[in-house]
C-alpha positions as CSV (number, residue, x, y, z in Angstrom):
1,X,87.2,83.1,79.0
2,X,88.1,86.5,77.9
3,X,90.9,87.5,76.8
4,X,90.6,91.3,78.0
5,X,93.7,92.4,80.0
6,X,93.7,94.8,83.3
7,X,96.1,98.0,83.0
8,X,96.0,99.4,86.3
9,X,98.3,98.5,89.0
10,X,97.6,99.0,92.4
11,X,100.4,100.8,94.8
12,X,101.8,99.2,98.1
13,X,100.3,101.5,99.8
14,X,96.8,101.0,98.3
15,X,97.1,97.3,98.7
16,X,98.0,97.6,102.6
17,X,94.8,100.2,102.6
18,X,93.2,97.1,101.4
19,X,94.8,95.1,104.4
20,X,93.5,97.4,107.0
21,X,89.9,97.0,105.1
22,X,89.9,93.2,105.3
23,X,90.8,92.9,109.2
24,X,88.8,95.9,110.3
25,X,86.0,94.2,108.1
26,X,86.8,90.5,109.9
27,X,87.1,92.6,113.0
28,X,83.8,94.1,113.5
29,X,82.0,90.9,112.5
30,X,83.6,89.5,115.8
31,X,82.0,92.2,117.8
32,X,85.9,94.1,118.2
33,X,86.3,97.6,118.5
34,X,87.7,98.1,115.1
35,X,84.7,99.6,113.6
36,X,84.8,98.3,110.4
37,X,85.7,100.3,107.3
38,X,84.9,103.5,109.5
39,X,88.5,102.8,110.9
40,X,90.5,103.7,107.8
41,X,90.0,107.3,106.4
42,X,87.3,108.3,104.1
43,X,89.7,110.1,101.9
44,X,91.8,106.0,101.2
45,X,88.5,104.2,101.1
46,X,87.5,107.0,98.1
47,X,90.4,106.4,95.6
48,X,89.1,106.0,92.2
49,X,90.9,102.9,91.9
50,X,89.0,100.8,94.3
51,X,86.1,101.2,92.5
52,X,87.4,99.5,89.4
53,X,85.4,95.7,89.2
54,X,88.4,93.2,89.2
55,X,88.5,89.9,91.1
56,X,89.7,89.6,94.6
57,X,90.9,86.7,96.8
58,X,91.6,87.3,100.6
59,X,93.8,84.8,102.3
60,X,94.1,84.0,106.0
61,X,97.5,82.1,107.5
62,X,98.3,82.0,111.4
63,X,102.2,80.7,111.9
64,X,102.6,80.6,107.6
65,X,99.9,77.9,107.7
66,X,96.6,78.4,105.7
67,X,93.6,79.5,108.0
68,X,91.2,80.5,105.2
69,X,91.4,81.1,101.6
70,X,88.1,82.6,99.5
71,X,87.7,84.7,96.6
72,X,86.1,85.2,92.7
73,X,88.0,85.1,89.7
74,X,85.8,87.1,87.4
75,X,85.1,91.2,87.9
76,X,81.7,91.1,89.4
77,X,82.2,93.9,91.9
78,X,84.1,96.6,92.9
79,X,87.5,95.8,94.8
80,X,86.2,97.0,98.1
81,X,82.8,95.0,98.0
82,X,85.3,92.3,97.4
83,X,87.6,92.5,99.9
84,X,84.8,93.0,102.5
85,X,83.0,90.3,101.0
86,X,85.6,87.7,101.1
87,X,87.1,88.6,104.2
88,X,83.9,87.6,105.9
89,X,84.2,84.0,103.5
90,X,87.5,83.7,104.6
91,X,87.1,84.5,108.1
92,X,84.2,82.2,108.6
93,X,82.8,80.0,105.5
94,X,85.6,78.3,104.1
95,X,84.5,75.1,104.8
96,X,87.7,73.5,105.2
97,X,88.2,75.7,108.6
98,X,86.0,76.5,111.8
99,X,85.1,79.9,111.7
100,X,88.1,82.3,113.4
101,X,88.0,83.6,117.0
102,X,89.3,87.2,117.9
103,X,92.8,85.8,119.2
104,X,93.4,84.4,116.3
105,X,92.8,87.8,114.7
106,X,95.5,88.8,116.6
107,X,97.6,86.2,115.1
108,X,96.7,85.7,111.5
109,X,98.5,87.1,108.4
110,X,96.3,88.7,106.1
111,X,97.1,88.5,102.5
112,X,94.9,90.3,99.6
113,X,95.1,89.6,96.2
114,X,93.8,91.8,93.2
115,X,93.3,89.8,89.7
116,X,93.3,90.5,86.1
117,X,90.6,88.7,83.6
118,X,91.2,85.1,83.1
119,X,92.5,84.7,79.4
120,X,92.4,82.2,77.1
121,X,96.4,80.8,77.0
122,X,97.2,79.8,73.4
123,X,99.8,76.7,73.6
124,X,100.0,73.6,71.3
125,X,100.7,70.9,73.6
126,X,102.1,70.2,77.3
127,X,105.7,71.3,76.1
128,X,104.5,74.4,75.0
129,X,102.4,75.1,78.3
130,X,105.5,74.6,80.1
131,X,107.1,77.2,78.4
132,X,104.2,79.7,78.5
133,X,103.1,79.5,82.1
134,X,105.4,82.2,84.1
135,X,106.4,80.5,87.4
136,X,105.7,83.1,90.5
137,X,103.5,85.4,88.3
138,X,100.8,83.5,86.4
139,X,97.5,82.2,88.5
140,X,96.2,78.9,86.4
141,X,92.6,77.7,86.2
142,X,92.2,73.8,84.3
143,X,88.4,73.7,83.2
144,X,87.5,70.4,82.0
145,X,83.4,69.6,81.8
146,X,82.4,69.6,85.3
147,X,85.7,69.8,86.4
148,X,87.5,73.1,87.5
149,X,89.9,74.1,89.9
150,X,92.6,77.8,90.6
151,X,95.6,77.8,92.2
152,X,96.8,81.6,93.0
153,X,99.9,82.7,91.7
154,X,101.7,82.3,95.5
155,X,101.3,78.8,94.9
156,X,104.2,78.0,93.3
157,X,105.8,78.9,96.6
158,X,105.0,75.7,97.5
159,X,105.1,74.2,93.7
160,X,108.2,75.7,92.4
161,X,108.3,73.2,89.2
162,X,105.7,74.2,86.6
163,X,104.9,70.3,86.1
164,X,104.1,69.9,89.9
165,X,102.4,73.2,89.7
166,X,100.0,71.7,86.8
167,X,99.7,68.2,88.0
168,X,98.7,69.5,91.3
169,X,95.9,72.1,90.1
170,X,94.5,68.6,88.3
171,X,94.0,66.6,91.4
172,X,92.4,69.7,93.3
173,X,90.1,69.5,90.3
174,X,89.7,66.0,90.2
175,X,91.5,64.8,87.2
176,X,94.4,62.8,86.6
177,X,97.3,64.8,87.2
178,X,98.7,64.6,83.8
179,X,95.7,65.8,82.0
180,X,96.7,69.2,81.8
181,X,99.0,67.3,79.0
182,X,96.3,66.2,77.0
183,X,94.3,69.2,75.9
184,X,93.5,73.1,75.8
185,X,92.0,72.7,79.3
186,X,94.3,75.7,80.9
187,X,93.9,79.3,81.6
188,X,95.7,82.0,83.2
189,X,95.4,85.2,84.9
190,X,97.7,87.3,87.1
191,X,97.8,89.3,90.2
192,X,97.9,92.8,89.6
193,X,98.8,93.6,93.0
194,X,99.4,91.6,95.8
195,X,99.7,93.0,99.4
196,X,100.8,90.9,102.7
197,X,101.8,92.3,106.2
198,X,102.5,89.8,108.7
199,X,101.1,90.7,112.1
200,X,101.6,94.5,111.0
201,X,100.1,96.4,114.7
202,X,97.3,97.9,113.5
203,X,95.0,100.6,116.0
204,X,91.7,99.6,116.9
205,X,88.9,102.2,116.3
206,X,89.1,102.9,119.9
207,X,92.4,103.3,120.7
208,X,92.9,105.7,118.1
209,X,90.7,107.7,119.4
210,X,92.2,107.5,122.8
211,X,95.9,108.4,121.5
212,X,94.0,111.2,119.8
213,X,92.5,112.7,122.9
214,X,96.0,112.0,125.1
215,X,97.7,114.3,122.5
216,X,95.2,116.6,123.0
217,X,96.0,117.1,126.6
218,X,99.2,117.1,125.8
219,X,99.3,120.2,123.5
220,X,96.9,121.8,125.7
221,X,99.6,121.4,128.8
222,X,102.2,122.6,127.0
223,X,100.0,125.7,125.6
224,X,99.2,126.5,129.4
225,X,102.9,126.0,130.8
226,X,104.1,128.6,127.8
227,X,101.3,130.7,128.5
228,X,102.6,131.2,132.4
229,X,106.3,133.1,131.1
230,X,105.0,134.1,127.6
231,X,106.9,131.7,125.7
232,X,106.1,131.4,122.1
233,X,108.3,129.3,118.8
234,X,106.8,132.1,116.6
235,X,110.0,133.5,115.2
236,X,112.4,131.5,116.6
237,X,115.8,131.3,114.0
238,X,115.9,127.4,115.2
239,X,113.6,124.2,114.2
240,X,113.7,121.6,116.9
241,X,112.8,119.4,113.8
242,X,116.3,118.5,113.6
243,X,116.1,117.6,116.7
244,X,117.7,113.4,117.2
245,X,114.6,112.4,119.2
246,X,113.9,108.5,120.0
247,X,110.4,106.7,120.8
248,X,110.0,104.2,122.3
249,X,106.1,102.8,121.2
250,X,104.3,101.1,119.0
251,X,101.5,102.9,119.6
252,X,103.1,105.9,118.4
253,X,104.8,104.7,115.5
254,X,101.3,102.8,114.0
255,X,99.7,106.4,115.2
256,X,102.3,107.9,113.1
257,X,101.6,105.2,110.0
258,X,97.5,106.2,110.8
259,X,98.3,109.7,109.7
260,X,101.0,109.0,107.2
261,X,98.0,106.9,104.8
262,X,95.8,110.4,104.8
263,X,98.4,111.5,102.8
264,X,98.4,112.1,99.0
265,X,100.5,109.1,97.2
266,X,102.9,111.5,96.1
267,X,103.2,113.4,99.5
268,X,103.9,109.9,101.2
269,X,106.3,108.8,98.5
270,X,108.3,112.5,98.7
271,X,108.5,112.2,103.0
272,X,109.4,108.0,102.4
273,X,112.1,109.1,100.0
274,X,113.7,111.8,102.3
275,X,113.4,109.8,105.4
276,X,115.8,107.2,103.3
277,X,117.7,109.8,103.4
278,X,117.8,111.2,106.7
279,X,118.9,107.7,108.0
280,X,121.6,107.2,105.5
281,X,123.1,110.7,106.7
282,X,121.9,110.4,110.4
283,X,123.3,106.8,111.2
284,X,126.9,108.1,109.3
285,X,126.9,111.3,111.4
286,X,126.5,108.2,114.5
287,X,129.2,106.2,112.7
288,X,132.2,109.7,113.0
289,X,130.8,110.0,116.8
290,X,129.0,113.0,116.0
291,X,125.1,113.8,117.4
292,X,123.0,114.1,113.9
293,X,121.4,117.2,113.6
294,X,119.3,116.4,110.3
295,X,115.6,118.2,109.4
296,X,112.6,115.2,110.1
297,X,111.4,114.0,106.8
298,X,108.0,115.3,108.0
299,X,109.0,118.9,108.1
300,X,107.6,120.8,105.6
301,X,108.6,124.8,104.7
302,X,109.1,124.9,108.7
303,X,106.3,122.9,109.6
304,X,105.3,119.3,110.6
305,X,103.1,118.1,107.7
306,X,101.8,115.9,110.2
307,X,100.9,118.1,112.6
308,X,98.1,116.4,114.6
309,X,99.7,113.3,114.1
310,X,103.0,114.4,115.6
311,X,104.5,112.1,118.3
312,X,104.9,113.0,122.1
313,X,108.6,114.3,122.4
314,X,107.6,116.7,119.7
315,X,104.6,117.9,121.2
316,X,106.6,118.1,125.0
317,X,109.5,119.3,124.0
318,X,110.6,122.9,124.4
319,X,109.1,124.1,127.4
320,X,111.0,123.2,131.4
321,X,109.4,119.8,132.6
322,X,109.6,116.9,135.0
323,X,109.0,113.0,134.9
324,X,109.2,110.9,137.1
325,X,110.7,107.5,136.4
326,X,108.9,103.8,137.3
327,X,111.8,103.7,139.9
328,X,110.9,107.0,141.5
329,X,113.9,109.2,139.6
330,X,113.2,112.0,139.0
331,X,114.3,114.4,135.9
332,X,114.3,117.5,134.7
333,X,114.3,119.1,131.2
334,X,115.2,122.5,130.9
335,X,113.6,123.2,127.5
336,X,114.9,124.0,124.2
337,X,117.6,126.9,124.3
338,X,115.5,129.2,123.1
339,X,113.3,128.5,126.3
340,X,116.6,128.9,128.2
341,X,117.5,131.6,127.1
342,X,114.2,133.4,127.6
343,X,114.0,132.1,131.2
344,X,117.6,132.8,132.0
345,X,117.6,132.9,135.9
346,X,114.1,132.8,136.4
347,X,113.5,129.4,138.3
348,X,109.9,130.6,139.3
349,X,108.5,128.8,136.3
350,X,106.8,125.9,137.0
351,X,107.5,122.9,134.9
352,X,105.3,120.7,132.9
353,X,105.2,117.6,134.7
354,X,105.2,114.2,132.0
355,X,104.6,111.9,134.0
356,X,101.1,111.8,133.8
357,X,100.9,111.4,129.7
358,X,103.6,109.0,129.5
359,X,101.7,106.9,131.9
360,X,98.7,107.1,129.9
361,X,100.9,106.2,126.7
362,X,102.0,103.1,128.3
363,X,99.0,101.7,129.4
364,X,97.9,102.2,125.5
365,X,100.9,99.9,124.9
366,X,100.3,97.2,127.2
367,X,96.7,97.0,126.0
368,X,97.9,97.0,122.0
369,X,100.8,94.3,123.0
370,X,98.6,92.1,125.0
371,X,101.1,89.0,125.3
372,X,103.3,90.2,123.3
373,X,104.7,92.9,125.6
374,X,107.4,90.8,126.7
375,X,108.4,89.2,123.6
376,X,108.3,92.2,121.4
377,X,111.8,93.7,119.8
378,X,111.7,97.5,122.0
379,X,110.9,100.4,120.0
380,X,113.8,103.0,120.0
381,X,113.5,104.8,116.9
382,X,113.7,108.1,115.0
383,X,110.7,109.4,112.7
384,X,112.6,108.7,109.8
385,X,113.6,105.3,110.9
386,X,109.8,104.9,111.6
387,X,109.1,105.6,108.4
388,X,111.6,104.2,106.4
389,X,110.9,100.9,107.7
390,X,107.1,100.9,107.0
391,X,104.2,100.4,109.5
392,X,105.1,98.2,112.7
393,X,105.1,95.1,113.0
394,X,105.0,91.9,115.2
């Protein structure tokens, strides 16, 4: 064993990057639409630090029950070869399992782990092991002759008490399960970083490219309806970024997460921090009965720092409009005051009608939801809110 020890510790964001590698990667060996790891950006897949070689394991559970567990211990490839690599192992050679089916894609938890190098653990007898071995953090490996066996440091979830932890990883290996007593048989490593979203709603190849084209057509509506009385934000002393908008989707809010993970680490840690913020202040402005009028976390020197990733309130808004409700209501929006002002008693504009993108938007949802439309918490949520509580999930 060596006794070399790993420095480098992986972000949360880089470890859910790692996430959206391993189903993506299980995803287009089912024949899915998520194309593999051409679904995540080239700019994540490129960090530096995904190219260290460290040990990987990737771990499959469907309703907190194992589904698939396979990995390598020692630093014989890069972290993204793998992930990749063990995702497919754990998706469909463990040989404890039948391979998985696409619904139960749908279903399963996927956990990655990233190792340090085994090293040796110096310890005089089973007393002292007890006292060495850090419940929660250290992985264990007991190598006897033939005999060998790991247990993952989210074992002792289940093993809380070191001796059941050790007497355990014997019997897995075949041993008595006091021998880890009886001699220098026991290593340990740790995980470096450890990453887990259960059921987080993650957007196939496909539909992102269909969310991308609807807001598309939604910026290029709103460009012609400005274009029919001249209407322009350029200059305007307001920022409807302060505007308290809700949404409703998860199709917009994992959109939103999509274009949040292009970001720089820092960038996404500065907008995380101040959308913190902006709820703390927001949901006390709420509290005194007061509408919050607070600058998006996204805003940036007067600008969206997101700006093709923006959601659809914030691409509609500002300009007169219609939308028609599923109950046949109808409603009108009379545009920012700006717009109002600029209009005044002009009612020969005509407005932007919604209806048609928000239809569009919500057969995207039903299609992402499947059968969990009707189960589902509903979404009604600021940006901030969206990003202060992290990707969505299910």
């Amino acid at each position: 064993m060596t006794a070399e020890k790993d420095s480098t510790e992986l972000t949360e964001n880089q470890g859910q990057i790692l996430v959206h590698l391993a189903r993506a990667t299980i995803a287009a060996r089912l024949g899915l639409s998520d194309a593999g790891s051409s679904s995540i950006p080239d700019n994540q897949l490129a960090d530096p630090a995904f190219q260290e070689q460290r040990g990987t394991f990737v771990t499959l559970k469907i309703r907190n029950q194992l589904r698939g567990c396979m990995g390598c211990l020692t630093p014989s490839e890069t972290i993204l070869e793998g992930i990749q690599r063990n995702a497919i192992n754990a998706a469909f050679n463990d040989p404890r399992f039948p391979p998985l089916t696409g619904p139960e894609l749908e279903q399963a938890e996927i956990e990655v782990s990233i190792l340090t190098n085994p090293q040796d653990l110096e310890y005089s007898d089973g007393k002292d092991l007890l006292t060495k071995l850090r419940p929660s953090l250290d992985g264990a490996i007991i190598s006897k002759g033939m005999a060998r066996a790991t247990f993952l440091p989210q074992v002792w979830e289940q093993l809380p008490r070191t001796e059941d932890f050790l007497s355990h990883l014997c019997r897995k290996a075949g041993l008595p399960p006091d021998e880890w007593e009886k001699g220098n048989w026991v290593y340990q490593f740790t995980r470096s970083s450890t990453s887990m979203k259960t059921a987080e709603v993650v957007l196939k190849h496909e539909v992102l490219k269909q969310v991308a084209e609807l807001y598309q057509d939604m910026e290029a509506a709103y460009d012609q309806t400005a274009k029919t009385f001249d209407f322009s934000c350029s200059g305007c002393p307001d920022n409807c970024c302060d505007s308290y908008f809700l949404h409703h989707t998860y199709t917009e809010w994992a959109y939103l997460w999509y274009g949040l993970r292009t970001l720089e680490e820092s960038q996404l840690q500065n907008i995380s921090e101040k959308a913190v913020k902006c709820v703390v202040e927001s949901e006390a402005a709420l509290a005194r009965g007061k509408r919050a009028i607070i600058m998006c976390p996204l805003n940036s020197d007067g600008r969206c720092s997101l700006y093709s990733y923006r959601l659809m309130l914030c691409r509609l808004h500002g300009v007169p409009a219609t939308f028609t409700r599923p109950d046949g209501q109808k409603l009108d929006f009379p545009g920012c005051f700006r717009c109002q002002e600029h209009l005044a008693a002009d009612n020969s504009v005509a407005p932007l009608d919604r209806t048609q993108f928000f239809k569009r938007l919500v057969g995207l949802e039903i299609g992402l939801l499947g059968h969990k439309r009707m189960t589902a918490p509903r979404v009604k949520l600021t940006i901030a809110q969206m990003v202060a509580k992290g990707p969505p999930e299910l």
